[in-house]
C-alpha positions in Angstrom: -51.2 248.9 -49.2 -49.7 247.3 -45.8 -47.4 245.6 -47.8 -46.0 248.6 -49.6 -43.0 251.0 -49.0 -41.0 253.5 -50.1 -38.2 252.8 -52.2 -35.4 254.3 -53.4 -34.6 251.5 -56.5 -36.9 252.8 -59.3 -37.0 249.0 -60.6 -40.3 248.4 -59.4 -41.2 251.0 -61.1 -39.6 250.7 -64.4 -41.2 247.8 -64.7 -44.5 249.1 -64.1 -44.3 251.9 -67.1 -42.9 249.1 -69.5 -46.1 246.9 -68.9 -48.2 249.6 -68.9 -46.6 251.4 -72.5 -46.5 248.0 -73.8 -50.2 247.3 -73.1 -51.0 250.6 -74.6 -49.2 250.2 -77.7 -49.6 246.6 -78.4 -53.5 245.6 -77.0 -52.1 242.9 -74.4 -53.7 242.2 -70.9 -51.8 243.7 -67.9 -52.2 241.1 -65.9 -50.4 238.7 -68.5 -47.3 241.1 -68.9 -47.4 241.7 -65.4 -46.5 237.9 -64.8 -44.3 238.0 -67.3 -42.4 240.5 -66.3 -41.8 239.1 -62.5 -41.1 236.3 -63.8 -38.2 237.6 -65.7 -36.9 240.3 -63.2 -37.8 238.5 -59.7 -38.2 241.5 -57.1 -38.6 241.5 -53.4 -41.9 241.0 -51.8 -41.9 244.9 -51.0 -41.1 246.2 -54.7 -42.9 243.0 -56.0 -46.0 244.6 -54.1 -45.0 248.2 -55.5 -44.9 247.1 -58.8 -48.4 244.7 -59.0 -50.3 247.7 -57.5 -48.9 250.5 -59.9 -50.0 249.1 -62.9 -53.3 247.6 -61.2 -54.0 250.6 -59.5 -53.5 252.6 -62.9 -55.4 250.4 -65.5 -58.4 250.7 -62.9 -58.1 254.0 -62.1 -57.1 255.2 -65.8 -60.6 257.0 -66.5 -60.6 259.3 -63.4 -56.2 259.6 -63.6 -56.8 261.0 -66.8 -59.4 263.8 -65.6 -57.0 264.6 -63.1 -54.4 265.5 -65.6 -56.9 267.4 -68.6 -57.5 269.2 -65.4 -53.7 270.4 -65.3 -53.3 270.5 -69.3 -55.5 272.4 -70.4 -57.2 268.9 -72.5 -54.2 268.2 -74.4 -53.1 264.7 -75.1 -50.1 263.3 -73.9 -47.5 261.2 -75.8 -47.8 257.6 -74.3 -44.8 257.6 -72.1 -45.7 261.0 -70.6 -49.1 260.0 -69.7 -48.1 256.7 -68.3 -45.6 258.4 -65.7 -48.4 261.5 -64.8 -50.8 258.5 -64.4 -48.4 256.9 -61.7 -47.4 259.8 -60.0 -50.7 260.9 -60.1 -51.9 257.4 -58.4 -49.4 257.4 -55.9 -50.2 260.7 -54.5 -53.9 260.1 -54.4 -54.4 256.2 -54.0 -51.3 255.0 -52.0 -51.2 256.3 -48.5 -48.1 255.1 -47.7 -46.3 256.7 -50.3 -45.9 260.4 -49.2 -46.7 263.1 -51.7 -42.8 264.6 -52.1 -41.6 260.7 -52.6 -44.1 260.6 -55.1 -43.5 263.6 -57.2 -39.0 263.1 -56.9 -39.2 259.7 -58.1 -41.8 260.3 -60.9 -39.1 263.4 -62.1 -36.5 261.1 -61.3 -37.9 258.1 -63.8 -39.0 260.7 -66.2 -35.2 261.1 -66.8 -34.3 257.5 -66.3 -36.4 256.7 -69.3 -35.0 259.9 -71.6 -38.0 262.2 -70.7 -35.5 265.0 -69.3 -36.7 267.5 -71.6 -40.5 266.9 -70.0 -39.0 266.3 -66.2 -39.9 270.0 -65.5 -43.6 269.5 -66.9 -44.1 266.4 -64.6 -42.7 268.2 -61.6 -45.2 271.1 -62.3 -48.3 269.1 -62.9 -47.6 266.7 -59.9 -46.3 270.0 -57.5 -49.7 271.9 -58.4 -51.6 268.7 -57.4 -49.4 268.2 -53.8 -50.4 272.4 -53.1 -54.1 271.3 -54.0 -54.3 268.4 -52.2 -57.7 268.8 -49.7 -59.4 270.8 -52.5 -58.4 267.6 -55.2 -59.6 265.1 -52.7 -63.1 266.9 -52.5 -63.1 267.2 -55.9 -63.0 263.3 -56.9 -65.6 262.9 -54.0 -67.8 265.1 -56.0 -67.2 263.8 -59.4 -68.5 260.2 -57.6 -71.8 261.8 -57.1 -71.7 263.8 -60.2 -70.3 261.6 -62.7 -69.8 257.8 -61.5 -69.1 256.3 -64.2 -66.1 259.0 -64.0 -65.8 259.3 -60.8 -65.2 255.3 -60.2 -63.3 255.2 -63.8 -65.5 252.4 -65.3 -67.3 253.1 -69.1 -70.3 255.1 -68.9 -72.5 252.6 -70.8 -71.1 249.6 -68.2 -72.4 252.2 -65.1 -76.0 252.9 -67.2 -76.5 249.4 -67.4 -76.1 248.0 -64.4 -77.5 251.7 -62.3 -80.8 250.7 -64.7 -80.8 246.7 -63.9 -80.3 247.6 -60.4 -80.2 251.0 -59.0 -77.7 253.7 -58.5 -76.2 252.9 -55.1 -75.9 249.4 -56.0 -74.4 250.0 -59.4 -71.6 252.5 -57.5 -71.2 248.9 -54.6 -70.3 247.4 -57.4 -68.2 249.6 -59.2 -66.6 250.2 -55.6 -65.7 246.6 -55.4 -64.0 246.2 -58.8 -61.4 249.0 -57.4 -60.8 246.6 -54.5 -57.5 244.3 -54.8 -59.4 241.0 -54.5 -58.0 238.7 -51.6 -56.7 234.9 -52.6 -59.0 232.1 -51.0 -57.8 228.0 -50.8 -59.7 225.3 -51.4 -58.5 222.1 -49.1 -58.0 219.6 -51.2 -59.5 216.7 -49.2 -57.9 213.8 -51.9 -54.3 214.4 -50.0 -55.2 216.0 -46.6 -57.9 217.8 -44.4 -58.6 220.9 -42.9 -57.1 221.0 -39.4 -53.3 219.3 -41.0 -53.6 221.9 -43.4 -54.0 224.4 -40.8 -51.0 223.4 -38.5 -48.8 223.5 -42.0 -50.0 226.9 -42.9 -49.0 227.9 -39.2 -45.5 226.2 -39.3 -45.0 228.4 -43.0 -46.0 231.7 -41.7 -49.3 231.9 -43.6 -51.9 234.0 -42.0 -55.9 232.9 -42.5 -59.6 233.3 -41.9 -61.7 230.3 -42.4 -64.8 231.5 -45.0 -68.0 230.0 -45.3 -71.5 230.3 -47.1 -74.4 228.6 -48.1 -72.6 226.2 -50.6 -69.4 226.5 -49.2 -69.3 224.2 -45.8 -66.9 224.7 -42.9 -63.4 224.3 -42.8 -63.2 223.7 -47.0 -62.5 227.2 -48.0 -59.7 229.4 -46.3 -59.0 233.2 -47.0 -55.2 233.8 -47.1 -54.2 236.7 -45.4 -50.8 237.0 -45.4 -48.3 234.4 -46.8 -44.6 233.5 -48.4 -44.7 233.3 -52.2 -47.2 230.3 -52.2 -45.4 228.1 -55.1 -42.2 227.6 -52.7 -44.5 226.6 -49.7 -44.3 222.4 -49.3 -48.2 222.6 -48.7 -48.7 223.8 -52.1 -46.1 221.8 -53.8 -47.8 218.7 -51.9 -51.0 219.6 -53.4 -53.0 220.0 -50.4 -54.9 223.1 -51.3 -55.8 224.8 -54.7 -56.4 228.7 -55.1 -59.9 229.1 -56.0 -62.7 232.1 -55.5 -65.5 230.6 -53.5 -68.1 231.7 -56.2 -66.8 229.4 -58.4 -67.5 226.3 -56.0 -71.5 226.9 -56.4 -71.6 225.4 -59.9 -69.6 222.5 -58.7 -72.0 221.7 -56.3 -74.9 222.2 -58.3 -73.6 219.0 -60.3 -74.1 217.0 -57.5 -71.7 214.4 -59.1 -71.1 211.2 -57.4 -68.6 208.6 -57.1 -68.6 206.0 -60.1 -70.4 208.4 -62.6 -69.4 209.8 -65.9 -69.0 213.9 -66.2 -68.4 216.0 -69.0 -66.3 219.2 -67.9 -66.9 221.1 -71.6 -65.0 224.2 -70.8 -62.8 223.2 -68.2 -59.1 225.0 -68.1 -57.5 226.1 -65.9 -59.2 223.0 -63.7 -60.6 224.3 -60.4 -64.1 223.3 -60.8 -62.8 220.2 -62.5 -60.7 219.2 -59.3 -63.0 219.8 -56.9 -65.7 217.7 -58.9 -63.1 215.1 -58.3 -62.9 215.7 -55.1 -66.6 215.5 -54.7 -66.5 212.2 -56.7 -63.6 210.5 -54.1 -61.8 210.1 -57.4 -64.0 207.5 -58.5 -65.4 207.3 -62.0 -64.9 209.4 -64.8 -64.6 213.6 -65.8 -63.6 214.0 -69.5 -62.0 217.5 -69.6 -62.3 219.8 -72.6 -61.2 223.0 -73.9 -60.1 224.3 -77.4 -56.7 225.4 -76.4 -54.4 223.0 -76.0 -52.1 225.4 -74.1 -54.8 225.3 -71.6 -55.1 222.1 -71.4 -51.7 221.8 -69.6 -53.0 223.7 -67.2 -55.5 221.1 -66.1 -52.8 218.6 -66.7 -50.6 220.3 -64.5 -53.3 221.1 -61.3 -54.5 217.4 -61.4 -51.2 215.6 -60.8 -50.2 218.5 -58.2 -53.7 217.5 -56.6 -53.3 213.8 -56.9 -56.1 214.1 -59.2 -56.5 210.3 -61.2 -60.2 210.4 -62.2 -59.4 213.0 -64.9 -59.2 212.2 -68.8 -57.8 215.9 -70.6 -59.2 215.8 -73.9 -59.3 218.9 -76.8 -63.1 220.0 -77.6 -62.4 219.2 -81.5 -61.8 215.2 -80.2 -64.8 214.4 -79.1 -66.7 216.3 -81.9 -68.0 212.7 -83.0 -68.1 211.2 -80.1 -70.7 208.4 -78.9 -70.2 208.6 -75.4 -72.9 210.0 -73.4 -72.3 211.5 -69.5 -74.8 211.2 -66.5 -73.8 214.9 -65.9 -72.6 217.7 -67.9 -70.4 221.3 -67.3 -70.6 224.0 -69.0 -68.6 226.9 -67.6 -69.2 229.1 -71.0 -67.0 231.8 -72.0 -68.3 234.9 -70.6 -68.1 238.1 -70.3 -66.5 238.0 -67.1 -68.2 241.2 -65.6 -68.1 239.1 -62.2 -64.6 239.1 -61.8 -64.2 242.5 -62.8 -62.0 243.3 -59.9 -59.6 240.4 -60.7 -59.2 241.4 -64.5 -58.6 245.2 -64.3 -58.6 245.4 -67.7 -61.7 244.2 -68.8 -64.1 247.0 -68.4 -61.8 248.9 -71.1 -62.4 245.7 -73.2 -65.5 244.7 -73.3 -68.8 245.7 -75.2 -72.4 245.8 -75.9 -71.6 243.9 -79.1 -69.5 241.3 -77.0 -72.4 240.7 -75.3 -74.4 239.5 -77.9 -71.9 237.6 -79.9 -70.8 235.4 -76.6 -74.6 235.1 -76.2 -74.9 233.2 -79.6 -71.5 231.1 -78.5 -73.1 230.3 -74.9 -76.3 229.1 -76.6 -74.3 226.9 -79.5 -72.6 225.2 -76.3 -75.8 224.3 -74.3 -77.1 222.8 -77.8 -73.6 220.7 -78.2 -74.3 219.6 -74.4 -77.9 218.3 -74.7 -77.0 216.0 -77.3 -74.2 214.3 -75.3 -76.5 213.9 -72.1 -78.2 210.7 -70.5 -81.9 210.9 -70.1 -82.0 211.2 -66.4 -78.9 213.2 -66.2 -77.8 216.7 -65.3 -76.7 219.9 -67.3 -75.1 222.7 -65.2 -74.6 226.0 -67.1 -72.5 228.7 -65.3 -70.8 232.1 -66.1 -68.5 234.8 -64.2 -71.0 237.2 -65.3 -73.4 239.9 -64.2 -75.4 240.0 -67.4 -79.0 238.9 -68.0 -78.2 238.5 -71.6 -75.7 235.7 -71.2 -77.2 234.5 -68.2 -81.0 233.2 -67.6 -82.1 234.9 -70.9 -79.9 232.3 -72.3 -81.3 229.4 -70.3 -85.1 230.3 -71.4 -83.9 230.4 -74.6 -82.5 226.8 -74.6 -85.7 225.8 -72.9 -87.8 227.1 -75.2 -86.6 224.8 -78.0 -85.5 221.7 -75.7 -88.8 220.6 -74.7 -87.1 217.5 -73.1 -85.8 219.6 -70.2 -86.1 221.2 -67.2 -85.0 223.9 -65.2 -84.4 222.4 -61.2 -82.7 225.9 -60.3 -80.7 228.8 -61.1 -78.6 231.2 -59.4 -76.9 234.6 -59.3 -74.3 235.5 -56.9 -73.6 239.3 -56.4 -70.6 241.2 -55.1 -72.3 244.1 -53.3 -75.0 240.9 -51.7 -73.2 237.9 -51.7 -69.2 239.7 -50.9 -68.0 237.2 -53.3 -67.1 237.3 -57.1 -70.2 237.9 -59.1 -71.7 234.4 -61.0 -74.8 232.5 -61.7 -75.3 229.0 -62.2 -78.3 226.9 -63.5 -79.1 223.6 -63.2 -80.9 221.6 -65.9 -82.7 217.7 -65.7 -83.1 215.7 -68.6 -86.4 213.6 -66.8 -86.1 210.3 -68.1 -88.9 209.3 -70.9 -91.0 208.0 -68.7 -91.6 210.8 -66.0 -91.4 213.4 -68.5 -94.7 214.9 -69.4 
């Protein structure tokens, strides 16, 4: 919120209603039409800010805004439009300290008009004006409904709360849904191919980027940076030079679990946008061999795209469908399997309005199908590391003990779950799987 101010232009704000109606209306993923929508109508940092935290702040908080307006409406439903623009004000006033209460209610009248709501101006100035007399008594109110109703309270779906407040308990399960409200910050990887740690740092300091270095039990020192404050990072020379990569540090553990070496021969099975795949280059001095799949081709360029910003030569971008009939076998395998991504919940604000029970179980039976696919491209002797971005037992070492209990001809060396409210990093887990060769195996 540091980085947000009060403005008069309403284009920040525009821009935020149109993403938000459009991902009402049509089913798309704020956080796509958010970046399309920058990208079209560049903004300054400030209203770039404004904008990125309005319809963040609203798709999270979209459960408990829309309490706080059945409160005023006696229940009724609200065209689209008119709930989107309570929704804001609404978020503003209660969410964004920096944004006083009056500035909130004018400019939400103001854009009720903009947009051809004038007939409904004088209902939004009345709901938001009742809320601004009832401020102290409001705030003690959504503090209650956390205790009373979390699920409410911290707007995620009831059944997601249940779950997790059974797998773990209560106060944990309210951690987590705590953390998935949080903006996430970004985190660098140095990319040690084209640089090191300490000339990265004296280029960060010459290009006004703030940083913390970050470290934990797989993550050594001086290899992962968090980012602070900086300029927009695709005009910085660092970045365009490829000497770091943006990357969570959870998602370096199932990296490192492959343990892969110089001169060997990887399989990456699910590998766009590329992070993990890099840094396995890195850890491989760009010697050898990691085939890179994925079934969108669109994707693909992605990986394309990192690797030649990274200096990355070791790398061979292939679609899944290619190497269907393949008869090349690897010494070690990835699979980062589609997921339910309930780790990263606080990076993809809209998945807990997306996702399902029933999602669940149909990635569980895609997560498996991979792990069967993998074994039979594996060298005896080699490795199989199976990771997700999710919290759930389901996709997670359920799946793994099912795969073991029909591939007798491997083992599990060790296995892994990261967790926000333990670990203060992106939720994940990561198994490792050995293929003994025939002659140690019992």
């Amino acid at each position: 919120m540091s980085l947000l101010k009060v403005v008069s232009d309403q284009k920040p704000r525009q821009i935020a209603v149109r993403i938000l109606k459009e991902r009402l209306l049509e089913g798309k993923y704020a956080e796509n039409l958010l970046e399309s929508e920058l990208a079209a109508h560049p903004l300054s940092s400030a209203d770039r800010g404004l904008c990125q935290e309005l319809v963040y702040g609203v798709v999270r908080r979209q459960a408990t805004l829309d309490w706080l307006i059945a409160r005023k409406t006696a229940g009724r439903t609200q065209k689209t439009l008119l709930r989107i623009l309570l929704q804001m004000g609404l978020y503003q006033m209660f969410w964004l300290d920096r944004i006083p209460n009056h500035a909130a209610v004018n400019e939400s009248v103001d854009l009720a008009k903009e947009l051809g709501l004038g007939s409904q101006a004088g209902f939004v100035n009345a709901v938001l004006r009742g809320y601004t007399r009832e401020r102290v008594e409001t705030e003690r109110l959504l503090e209650e409904l956390k205790v009373r109703e979390p699920a409410l309270g911290y707007s995620h779906p009831d059944w997601l709360y249940q779950r997790w407040a059974t797998r773990w308990d209560r106060e944990k399960a309210v951690s987590l849904m705590e953390w998935n409200n949080t903006p996430p910050p970004t985190f660098a990887r140095v990319n040690s191919l084209k640089t090191d740690a300490g000339n990265l740092m004296k280029q960060w300091e010459a290009e006004g980027v703030k940083f913390l270095p970050m470290q934990r039990g797989w993550v050594e020192a001086e290899l992962v940076f968090q980012l602070e404050s900086h300029p927009p990072l695709a005009g910085l020379r660092s970045f365009q030079a490829g000497f770091f990569y943006i990357q969570d540090p959870s998602t370096l553990l199932a990296a490192r679990e492959m343990y892969a070496r110089p001169g060997e021969t990887v399989l990456d099975m699910c590998a766009a946008p590329g992070g993990k795949t890099t840094f396995m280059a890195q850890q491989m001095q760009n010697n050898g061999l990691i085939v890179a799949e994925d079934n969108n081709a669109e994707r693909l360029s992605l990986i394309q795209e990192n690797c030649a910003r990274l200096g990355v030569t070791c790398v061979k971008v292939e679609l899944t469908s290619a190497n269907a009939k393949s008869d090349l076998r690897f010494d070690r395998i990835l699979i980062d399997a589609p997921c339910s991504n309930t780790g990263v919940m606080r990076r993809r604000v809209d998945l807990r309005w997306r996702i399902s029970p029933e999602e669940i179980e149909r990635l569980r039976l895609t997560q498996l199908e991979l792990l069967r696919n993998a074994a039979a491209r594996l060298k005896a002797g080699g490795t199989l590391v199976y990771s997700t971005c999710s919290l759930e037992p389901e996709e997670n070492s359920k799946v793994v003990e099912e795969f073991l209990g029909t591939h007798a001809d491997f083992k599990l060396a060790s296995q892994r779950e990261l967790l926000p409210f333990a670990d203060g990093v992106d939720g994940a887990f990561v198994a490792r799987l050995i293929r003994p060769r025939a002659e140690y195996s019992s």
